[in-house]
VOVO-211940 format. One record per atom (N, C-alpha, C): residue in one letter; z, x, y. Coordinates in steps of 0.1 Angstrom, whole numbers, plus 2048, in hexadecimal, padded with zeros to 3 digits. Layout:
BEGIN
AZXY/...
***
This chain:
BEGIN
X8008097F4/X800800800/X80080980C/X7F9803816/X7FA80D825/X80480C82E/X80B81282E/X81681683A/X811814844/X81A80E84D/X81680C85B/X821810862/X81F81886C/X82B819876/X82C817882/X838818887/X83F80D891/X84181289A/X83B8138A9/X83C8198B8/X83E8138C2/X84381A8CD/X8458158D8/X84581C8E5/X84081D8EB/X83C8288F7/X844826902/X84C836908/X855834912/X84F83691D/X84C831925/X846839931/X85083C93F/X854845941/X86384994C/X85984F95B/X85884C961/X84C85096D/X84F85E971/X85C861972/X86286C97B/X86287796E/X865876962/X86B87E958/X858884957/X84E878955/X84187E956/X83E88295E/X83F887967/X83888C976/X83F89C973/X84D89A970/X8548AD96D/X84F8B1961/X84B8A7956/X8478AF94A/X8388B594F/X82E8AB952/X8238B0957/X8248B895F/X82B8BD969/X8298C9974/X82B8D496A/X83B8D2963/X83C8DD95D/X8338E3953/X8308DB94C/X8278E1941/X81B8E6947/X8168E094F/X8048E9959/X80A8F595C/X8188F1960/X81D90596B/X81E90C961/X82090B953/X825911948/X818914942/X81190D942/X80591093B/X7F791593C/X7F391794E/X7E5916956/X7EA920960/X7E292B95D/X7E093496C/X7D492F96F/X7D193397D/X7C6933987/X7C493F98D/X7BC940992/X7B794F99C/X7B49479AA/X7BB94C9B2/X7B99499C0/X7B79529C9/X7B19559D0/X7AD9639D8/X7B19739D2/X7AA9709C3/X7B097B9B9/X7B997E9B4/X7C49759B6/X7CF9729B6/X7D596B9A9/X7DE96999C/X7DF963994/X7ED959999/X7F0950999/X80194699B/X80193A999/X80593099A/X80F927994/X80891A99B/X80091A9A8/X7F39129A6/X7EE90999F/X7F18F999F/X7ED8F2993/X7DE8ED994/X7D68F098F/X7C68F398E/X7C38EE982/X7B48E6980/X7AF8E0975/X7A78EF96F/X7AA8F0966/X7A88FC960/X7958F9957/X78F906957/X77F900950/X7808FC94A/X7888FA942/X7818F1934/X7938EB935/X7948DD931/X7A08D992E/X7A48D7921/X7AE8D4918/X7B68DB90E/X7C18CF90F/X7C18CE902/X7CF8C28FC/X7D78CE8EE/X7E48CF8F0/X7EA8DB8E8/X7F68CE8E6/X7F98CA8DA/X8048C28D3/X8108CB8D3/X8198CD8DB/X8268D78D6/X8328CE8CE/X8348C48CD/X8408BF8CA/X83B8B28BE/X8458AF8B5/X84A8B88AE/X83F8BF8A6/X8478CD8A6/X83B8DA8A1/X8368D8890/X8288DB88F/X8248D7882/X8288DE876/X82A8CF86D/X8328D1861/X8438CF863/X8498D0870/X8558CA86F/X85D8BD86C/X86A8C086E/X86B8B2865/X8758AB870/X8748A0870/X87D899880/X88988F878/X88F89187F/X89B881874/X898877880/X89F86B877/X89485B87F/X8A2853880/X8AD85A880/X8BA854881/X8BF85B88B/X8CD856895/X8D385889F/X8DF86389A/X8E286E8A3/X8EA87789B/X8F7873896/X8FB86889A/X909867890/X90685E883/X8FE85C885/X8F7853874/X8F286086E/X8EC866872/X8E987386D/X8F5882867/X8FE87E871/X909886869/X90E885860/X912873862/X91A870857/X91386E84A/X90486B84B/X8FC86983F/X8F9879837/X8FE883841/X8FD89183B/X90A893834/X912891839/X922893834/X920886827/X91B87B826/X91D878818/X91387E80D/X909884811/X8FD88A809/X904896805/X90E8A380E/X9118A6807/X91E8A57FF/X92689B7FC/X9308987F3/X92A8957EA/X91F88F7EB/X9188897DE/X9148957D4/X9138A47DD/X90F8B27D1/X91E8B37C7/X9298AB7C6/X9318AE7BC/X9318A37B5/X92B8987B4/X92C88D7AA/X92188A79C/X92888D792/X92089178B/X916888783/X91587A786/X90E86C783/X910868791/X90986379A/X90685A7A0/X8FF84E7A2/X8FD84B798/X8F783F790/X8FE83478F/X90D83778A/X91682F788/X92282F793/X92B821793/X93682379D/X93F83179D/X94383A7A1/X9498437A6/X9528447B0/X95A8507AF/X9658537BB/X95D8587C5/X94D85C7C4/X94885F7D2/X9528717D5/X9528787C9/X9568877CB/X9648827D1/X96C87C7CF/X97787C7D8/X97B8797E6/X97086E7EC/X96C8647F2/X974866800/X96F875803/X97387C812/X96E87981E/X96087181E/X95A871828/X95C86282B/X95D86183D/X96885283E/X95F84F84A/X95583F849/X94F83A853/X954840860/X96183B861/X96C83686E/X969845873/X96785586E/X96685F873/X956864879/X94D85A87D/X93D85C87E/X93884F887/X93D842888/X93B83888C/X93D83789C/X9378308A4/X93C8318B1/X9358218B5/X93F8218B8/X94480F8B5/X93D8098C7/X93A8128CD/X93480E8DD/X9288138E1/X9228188D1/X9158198D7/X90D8138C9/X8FD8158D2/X8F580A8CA/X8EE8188BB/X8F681C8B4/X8F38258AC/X8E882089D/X8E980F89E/X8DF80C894/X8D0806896/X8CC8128A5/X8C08108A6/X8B981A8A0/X8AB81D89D/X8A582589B/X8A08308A6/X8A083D8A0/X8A18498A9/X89384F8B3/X89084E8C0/X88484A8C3/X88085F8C2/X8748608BD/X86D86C8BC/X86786E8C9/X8688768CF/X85887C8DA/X8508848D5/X84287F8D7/X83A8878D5/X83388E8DF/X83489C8DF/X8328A28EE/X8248AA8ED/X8208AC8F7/X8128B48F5/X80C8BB905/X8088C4903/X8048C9915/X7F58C4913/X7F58BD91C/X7E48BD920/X7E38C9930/X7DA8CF931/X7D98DA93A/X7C88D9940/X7C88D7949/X7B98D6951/X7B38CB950/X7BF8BD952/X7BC8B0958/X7BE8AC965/X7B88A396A/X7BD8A0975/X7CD893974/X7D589697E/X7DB88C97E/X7D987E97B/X7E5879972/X7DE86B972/X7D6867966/X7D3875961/X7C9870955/X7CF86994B/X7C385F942/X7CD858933/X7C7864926/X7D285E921/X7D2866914/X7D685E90A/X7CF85D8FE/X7CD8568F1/X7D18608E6/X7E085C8E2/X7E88608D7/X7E68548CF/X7E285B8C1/X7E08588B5/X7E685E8AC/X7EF8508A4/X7FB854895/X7F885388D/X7F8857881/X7F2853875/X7FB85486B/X7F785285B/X801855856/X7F785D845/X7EA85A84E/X7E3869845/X7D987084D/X7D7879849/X7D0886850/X7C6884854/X7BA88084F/X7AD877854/X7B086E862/X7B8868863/X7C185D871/X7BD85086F/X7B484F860/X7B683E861/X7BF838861/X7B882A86A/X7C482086B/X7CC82B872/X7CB83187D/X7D4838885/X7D782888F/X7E482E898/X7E78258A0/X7E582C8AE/X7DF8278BC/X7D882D8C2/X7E182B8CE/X7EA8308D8/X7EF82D8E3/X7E98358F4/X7ED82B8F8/X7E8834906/X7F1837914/X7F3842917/X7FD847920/X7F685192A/X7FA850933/X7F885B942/X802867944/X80C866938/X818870932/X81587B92A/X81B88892C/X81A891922/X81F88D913/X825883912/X82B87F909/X82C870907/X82F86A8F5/X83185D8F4/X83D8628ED/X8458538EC/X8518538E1/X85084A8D8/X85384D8C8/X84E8458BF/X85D8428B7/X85F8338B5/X86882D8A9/X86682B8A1/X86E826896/X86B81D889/X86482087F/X86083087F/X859839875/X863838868/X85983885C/X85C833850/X86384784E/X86B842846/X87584E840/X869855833/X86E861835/X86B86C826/X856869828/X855869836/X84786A837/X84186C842/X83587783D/X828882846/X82587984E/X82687E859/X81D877869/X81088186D/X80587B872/X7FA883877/X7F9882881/X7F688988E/X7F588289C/X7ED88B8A3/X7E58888AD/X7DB88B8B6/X7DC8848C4/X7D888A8CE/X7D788A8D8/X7C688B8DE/X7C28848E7/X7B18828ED/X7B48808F8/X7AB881901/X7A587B90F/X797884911/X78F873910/X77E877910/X77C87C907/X773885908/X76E88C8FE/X77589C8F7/X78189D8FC/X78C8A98FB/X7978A08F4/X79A8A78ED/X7A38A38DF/X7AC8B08D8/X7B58B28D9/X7BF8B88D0/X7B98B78BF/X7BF8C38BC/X7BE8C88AB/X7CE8BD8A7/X7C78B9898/X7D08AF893/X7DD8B2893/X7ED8B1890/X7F58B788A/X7FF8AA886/X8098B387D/X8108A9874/X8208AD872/X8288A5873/X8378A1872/X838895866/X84189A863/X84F89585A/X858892859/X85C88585A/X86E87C859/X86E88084D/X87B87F853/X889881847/X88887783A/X89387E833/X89486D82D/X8A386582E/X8A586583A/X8B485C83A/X8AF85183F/X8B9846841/X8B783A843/X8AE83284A/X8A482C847/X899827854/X89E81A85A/X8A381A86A/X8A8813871/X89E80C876/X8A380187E/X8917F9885/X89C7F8892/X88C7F789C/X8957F68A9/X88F7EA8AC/X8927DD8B0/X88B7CF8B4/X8927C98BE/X8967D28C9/X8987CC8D4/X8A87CB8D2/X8B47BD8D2/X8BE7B98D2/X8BF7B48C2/X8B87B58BD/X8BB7B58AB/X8C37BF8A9/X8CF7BD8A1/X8D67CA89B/X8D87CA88F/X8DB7D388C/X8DD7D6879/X8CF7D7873/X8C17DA879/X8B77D9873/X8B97E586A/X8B17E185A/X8AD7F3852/X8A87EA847/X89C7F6846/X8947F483A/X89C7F682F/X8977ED824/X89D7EF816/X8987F8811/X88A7FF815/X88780B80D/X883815814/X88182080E/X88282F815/X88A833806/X8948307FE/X89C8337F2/X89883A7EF/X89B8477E9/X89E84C7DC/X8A38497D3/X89E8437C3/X8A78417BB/X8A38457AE/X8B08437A5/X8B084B798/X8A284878D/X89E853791/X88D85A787/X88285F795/X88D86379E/X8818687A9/X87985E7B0/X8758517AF/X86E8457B4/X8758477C5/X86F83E7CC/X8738377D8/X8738287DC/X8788237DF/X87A8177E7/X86E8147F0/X86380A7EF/X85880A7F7/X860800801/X85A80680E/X85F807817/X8587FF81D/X85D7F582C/X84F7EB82E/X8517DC82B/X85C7DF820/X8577D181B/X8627C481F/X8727CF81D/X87D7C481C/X8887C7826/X88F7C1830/X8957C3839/X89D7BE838/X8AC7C783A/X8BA7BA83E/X8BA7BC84E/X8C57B7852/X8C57B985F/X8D37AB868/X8D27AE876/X8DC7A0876/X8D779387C/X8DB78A87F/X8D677A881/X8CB78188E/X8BD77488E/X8B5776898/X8B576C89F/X8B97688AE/X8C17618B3/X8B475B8C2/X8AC7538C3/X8A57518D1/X8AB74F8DC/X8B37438DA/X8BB7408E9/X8CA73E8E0/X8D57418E9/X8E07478E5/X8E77348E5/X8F67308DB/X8F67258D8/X90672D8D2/X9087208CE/X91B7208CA/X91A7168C1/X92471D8B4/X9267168A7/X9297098A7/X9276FE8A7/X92A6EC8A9/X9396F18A2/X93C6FC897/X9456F588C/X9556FC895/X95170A896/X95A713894/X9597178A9/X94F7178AE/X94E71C8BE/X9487278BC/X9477318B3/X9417408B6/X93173B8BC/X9327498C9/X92974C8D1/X91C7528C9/X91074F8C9/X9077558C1/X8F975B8CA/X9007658CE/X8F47678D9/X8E176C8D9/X8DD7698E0/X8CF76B8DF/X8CF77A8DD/X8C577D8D0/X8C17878CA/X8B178B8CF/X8AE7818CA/X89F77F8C7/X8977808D3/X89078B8D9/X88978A8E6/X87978A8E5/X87278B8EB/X86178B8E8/X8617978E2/X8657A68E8/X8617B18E2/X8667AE8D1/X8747AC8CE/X8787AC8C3/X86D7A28B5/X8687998C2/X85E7918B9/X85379C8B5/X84F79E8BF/X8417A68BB/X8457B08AC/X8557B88AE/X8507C38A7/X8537BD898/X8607B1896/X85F7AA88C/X84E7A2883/X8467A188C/X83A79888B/X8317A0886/X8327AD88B/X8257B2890/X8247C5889/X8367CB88A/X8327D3885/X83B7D1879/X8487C7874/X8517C6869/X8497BD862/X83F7B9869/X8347AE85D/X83E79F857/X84C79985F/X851792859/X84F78484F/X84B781847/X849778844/X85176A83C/X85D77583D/X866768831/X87476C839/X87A764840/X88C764845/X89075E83C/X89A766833/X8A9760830/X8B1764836/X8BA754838/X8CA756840/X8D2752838/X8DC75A837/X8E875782D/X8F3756838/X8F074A841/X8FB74884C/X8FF737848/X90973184D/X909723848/X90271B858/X90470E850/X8F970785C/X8FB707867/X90B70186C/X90A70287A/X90D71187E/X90E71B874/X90D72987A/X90172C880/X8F5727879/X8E972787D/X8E571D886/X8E871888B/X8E570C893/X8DB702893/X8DF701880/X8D86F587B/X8CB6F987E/X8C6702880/X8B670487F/X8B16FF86E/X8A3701870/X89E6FA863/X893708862/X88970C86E/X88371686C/X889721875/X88072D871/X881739879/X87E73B883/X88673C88D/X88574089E/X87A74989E/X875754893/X869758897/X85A750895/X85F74088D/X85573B890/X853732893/X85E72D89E/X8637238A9/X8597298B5/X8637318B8/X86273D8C9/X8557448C5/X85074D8B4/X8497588B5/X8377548B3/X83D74A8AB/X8317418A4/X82B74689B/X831751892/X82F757887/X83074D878/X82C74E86C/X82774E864/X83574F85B/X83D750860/X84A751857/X853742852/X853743847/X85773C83C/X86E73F840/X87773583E/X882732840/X887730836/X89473682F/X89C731829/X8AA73382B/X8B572C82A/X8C272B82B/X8C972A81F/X8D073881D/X8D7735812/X8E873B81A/X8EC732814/X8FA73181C/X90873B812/X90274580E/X90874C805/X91675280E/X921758808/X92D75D80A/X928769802/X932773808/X92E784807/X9377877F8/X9337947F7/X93C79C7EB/X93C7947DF/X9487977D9/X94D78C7CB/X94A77B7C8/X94B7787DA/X9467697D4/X9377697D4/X9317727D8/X92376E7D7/X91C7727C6/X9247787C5/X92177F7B3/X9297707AC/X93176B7AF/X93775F7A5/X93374F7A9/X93074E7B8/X92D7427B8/X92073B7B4/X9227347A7/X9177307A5/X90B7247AC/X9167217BA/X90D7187BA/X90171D7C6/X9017267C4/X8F872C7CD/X8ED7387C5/X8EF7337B8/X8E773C7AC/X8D673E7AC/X8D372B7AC/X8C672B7AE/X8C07307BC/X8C57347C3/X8C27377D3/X8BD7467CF/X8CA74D7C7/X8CC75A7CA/X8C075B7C3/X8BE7557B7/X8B57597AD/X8A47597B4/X8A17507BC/X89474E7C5/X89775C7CD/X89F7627D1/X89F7687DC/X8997757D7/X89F77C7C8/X89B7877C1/X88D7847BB/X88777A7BD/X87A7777B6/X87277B7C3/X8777747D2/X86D7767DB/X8727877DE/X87B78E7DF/X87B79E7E1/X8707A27D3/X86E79E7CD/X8657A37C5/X8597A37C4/X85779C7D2/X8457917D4/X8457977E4/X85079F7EB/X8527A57F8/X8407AD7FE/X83F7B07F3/X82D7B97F7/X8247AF7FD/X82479F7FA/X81E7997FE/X82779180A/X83079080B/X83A78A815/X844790819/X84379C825/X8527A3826/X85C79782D/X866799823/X874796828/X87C79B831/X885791839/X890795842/X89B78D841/X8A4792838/X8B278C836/X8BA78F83D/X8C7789841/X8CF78E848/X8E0784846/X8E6782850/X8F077A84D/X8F377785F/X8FE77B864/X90377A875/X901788876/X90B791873/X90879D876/X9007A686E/X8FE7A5861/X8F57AA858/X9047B684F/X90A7B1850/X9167B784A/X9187B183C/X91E7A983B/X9277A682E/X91B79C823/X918793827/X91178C822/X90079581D/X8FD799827/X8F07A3827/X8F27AE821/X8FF7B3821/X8FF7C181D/X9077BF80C/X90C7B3806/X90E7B27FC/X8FA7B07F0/X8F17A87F9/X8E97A57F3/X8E27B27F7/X8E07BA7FB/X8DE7C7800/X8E47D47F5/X8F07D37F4/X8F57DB7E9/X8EC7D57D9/X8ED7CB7D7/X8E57C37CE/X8D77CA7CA/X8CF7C77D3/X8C67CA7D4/X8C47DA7CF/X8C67E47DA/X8C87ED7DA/X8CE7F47CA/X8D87EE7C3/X8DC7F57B9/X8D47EE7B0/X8D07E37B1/X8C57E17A2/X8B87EC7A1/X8B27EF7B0/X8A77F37B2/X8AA8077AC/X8B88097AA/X8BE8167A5/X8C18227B3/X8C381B7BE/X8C98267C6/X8D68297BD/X8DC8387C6/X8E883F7C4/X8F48357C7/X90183A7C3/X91182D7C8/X90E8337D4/X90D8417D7/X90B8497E6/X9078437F1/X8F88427EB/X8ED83D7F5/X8F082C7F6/X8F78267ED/X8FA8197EF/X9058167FA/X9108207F6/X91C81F800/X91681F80F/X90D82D810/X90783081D/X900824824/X8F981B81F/X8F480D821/X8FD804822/X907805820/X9127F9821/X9137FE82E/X91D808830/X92281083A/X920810847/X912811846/X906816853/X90A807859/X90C7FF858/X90D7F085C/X91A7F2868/X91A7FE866/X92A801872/X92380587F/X91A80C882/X90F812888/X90C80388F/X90D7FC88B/X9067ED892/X9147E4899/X91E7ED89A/X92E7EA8A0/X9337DE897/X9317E1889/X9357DA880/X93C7E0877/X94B7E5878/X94D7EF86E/X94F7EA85E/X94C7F185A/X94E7EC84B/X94E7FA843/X95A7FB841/X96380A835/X95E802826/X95880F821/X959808810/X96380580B/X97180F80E/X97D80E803/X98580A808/X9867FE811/X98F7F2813/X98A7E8817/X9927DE814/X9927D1818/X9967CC825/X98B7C682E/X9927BE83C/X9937B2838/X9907A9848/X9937A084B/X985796847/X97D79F849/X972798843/X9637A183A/X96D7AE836/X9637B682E/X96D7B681E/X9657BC814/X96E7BE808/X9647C17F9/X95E7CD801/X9567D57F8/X9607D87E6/X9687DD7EC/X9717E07DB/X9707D67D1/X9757C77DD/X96E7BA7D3/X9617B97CE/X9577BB7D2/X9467B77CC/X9487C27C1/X94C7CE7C6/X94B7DA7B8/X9567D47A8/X9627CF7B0/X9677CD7A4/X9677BD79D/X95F7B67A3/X9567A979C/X94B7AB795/X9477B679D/X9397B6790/X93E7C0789/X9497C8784/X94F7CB77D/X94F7C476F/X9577BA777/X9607B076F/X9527A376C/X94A7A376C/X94279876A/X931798766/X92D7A5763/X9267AD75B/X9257B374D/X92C7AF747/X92D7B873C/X9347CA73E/X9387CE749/X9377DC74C/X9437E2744/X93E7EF742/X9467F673A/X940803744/X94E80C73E/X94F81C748/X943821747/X93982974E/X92E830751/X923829752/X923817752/X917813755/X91481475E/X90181775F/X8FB81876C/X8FF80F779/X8FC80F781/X8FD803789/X8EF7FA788/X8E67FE784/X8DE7F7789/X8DE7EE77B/X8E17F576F/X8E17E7763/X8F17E1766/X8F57E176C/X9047D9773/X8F77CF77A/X8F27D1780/X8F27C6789/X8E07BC781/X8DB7C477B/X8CF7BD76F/X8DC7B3766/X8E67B4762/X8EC7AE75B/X8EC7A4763/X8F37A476D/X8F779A775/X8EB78F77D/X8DE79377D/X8D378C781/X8CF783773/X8D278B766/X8CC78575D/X8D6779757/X8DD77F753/X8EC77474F/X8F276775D/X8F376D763/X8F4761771/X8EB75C778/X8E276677A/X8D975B77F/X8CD75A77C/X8CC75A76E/X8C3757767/X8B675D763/X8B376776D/X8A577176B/X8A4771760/X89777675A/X89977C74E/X89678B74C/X897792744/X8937A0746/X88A7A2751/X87D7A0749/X8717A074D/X86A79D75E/X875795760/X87479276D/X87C79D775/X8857A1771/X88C7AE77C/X8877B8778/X87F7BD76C/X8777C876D/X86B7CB779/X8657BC777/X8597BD782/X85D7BC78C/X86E7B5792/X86F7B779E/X8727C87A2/X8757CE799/X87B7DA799/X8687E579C/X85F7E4795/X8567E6792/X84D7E67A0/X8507D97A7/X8457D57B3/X84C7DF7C4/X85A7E27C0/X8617E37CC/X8627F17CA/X85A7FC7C4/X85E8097BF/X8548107BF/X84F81D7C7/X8428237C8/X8438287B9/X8318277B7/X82D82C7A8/X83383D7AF/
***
């Protein structure tokens, strides 16, 4: 399937005007009454030179304290000798509450600059940066700026970028960068808690295709108050956030696992109220953790929901709950450990949900989180015994409760997983 990636161009008037001086003074002599200096002159022949990021480097697509802490659990994870199955997590040293910063917006995605000197233009000129995500540049994405530089978001994890620079018939030599592979954040305006389900690593080398399945937290048009309870539910949802949900997250299927007048009794999706998109609604009014593993009466729901993640290639999904915490991040751990991530890489996806000023510690219980419970229900209501995988913990539990049958979580496993 083709990757597509996700941009947004900053344009700062003042910050362009100093990069552009400086880079001509840095880069273009002149001869002026025999004289060589600092003179900004259209030089004979004009020239596009890409400096940033330098080719073959590799850039991370996450904000530095998601990035610390996602380093500090990668490396604890070098002493655990299965991570397949539930675990102490090496002695389970590394602690949200020490990486989180509860007053800033840390669960956006990390914006890249792409920089480049053009030298022997005149002021003012445009320039046509093109991304790709193969060497040839098809299907490149083509922007246009009067800037030495654009800034790019939303770039898919653990993958080669190609990029080029033009104006007229003068054009820059190709070059190419590489994200990381830690967590792929989305940035959509006042949406928080966005992240792709895939980018994964999981057990036999495979990955998580990426693209397809999103959690994230409630998408909100005009802001409204619970009939039941009074909570304030403020407007999320803005045009930009439409577009990049529509246009570059491809959304086509909302589930909300909020209850009704949480949701304010809507019947469809505000992106295809306000967006007028093509997206398909559903409301499953599920409860997080343990009750969501035992309550049956929300079985046939769950069971539709792992059929359509499995059908996501043709319809990407966006699930979520209010904040994309408990409810989202239980069907999120779900997901995630059937598909064979690490307990690591699972915890780290619970976690990350703190980043969105939602804190949630795996090894305790709040007021309204209780990770230890979902771990030790599906314990207790699986079949499990000591060193089972996680991911046949949680195939047990699709097939015995809610009814799948093999066959069917193989192929969902099969469709959601690069050959």
């Amino acid at each position: 399937m083709k990757q597509k990636s996700f941009f947004s161009i900053l344009s700062l008037a003042a910050m362009s005007a100093c990069l552009f001086s400086c880079n001509l003074m840095a880069n273009s002599q002149t001869k002026q009454g025999g004289m060589q200096g600092n003179v900004i002159m259209e030089t004979a022949e004009p020239t596009i030179e890409l400096t940033f990021p330098a080719k073959g480097q590799e850039v991370t697509i996450v904000k530095p304290a998601v990035l610390n802490y996602m380093m500090a659990m990668k490396e604890q994870a070098k002493g655990i000798e299965n991570d397949y199955i539930f675990n102490d997590l090496n002695g389970d040293k590394v602690k949200i509450a020490d990486y989180y910063r509860p007053s800033y917006h840390d669960d956006r995605a990390k914006k890249i600059p792409l920089v480049f000197d053009a030298l022997g233009f005149a002021e003012g000129t445009t320039y046509q940066v093109k991304l790709s995500t193969n060497e040839n540049m098809d299907g490149a994405e083509v922007y246009e700026t009067t800037s030495p530089y654009v800034t790019v978001e939303n770039l898919y994890a653990n993958q080669t970028y190609y990029w080029q620079v033009s104006s007229g018939d003068v054009q820059s030599e190709i070059s190419s960068f590489k994200t990381d592979c830690n967590v792929r954040m989305i940035t959509a305006d006042y949406v928080s808690n966005i992240r792709d389900m895939g980018g994964h690593l999981v057990k036999g080398g495979k990955r998580i295709k990426q693209g397809l399945i999103f959690r994230g937290g409630e998408i909100v048009y005009e802001t409204y108050k619970d009939s039941k309870n009074g909570d304030t539910h403020s407007k999320t949802l803005s045009d930009e956030a439409i577009d990049v949900m529509l246009n570059e997250m491809k959304i086509g299927m909302e589930v909300d696992f909020r209850g009704a007048t949480e949701a304010n009794n809507i019947t469809e999706s505000d992106l295809k109220t306000y967006g007028h998109g093509d997206v398909s609604y559903y409301r499953y009014s599920i409860g997080g953790y343990g009750s969501a593993i035992t309550s049956n009466s929300h079985f046939a729901e769950l069971k539709q929901l792992f059929l359509d993640f499995g059908n996501a290639e043709n319809r990407h999904v966006y699930f979520h709950c209010w904040g994309g915490a408990d409810r989202t991040g239980t069907i999120g751990f779900l997901l995630g450990g059937l598909l064979g991530m690490s307990y690591t890489d699972l915890v780290i996806d619970y976690e990350t949900t703190s980043f969105a000023r939602n804190f949630r510690p795996h090894d305790s219980k709040g007021a309204y989180w209780d990770f230890p419970g979902l771990i030790s229900t599906l314990k207790n209501t699986t079949g499990y015994y000591e060193g089972m995988e996680i991911s046949e913990v949680i195939k047990n539990w699709l097939i015995n409760s809610l009814g799948l049958s093999e066959e069917q979580v193989e192929t969902i496993k099969a469709n959601l997983l690069e050959d």
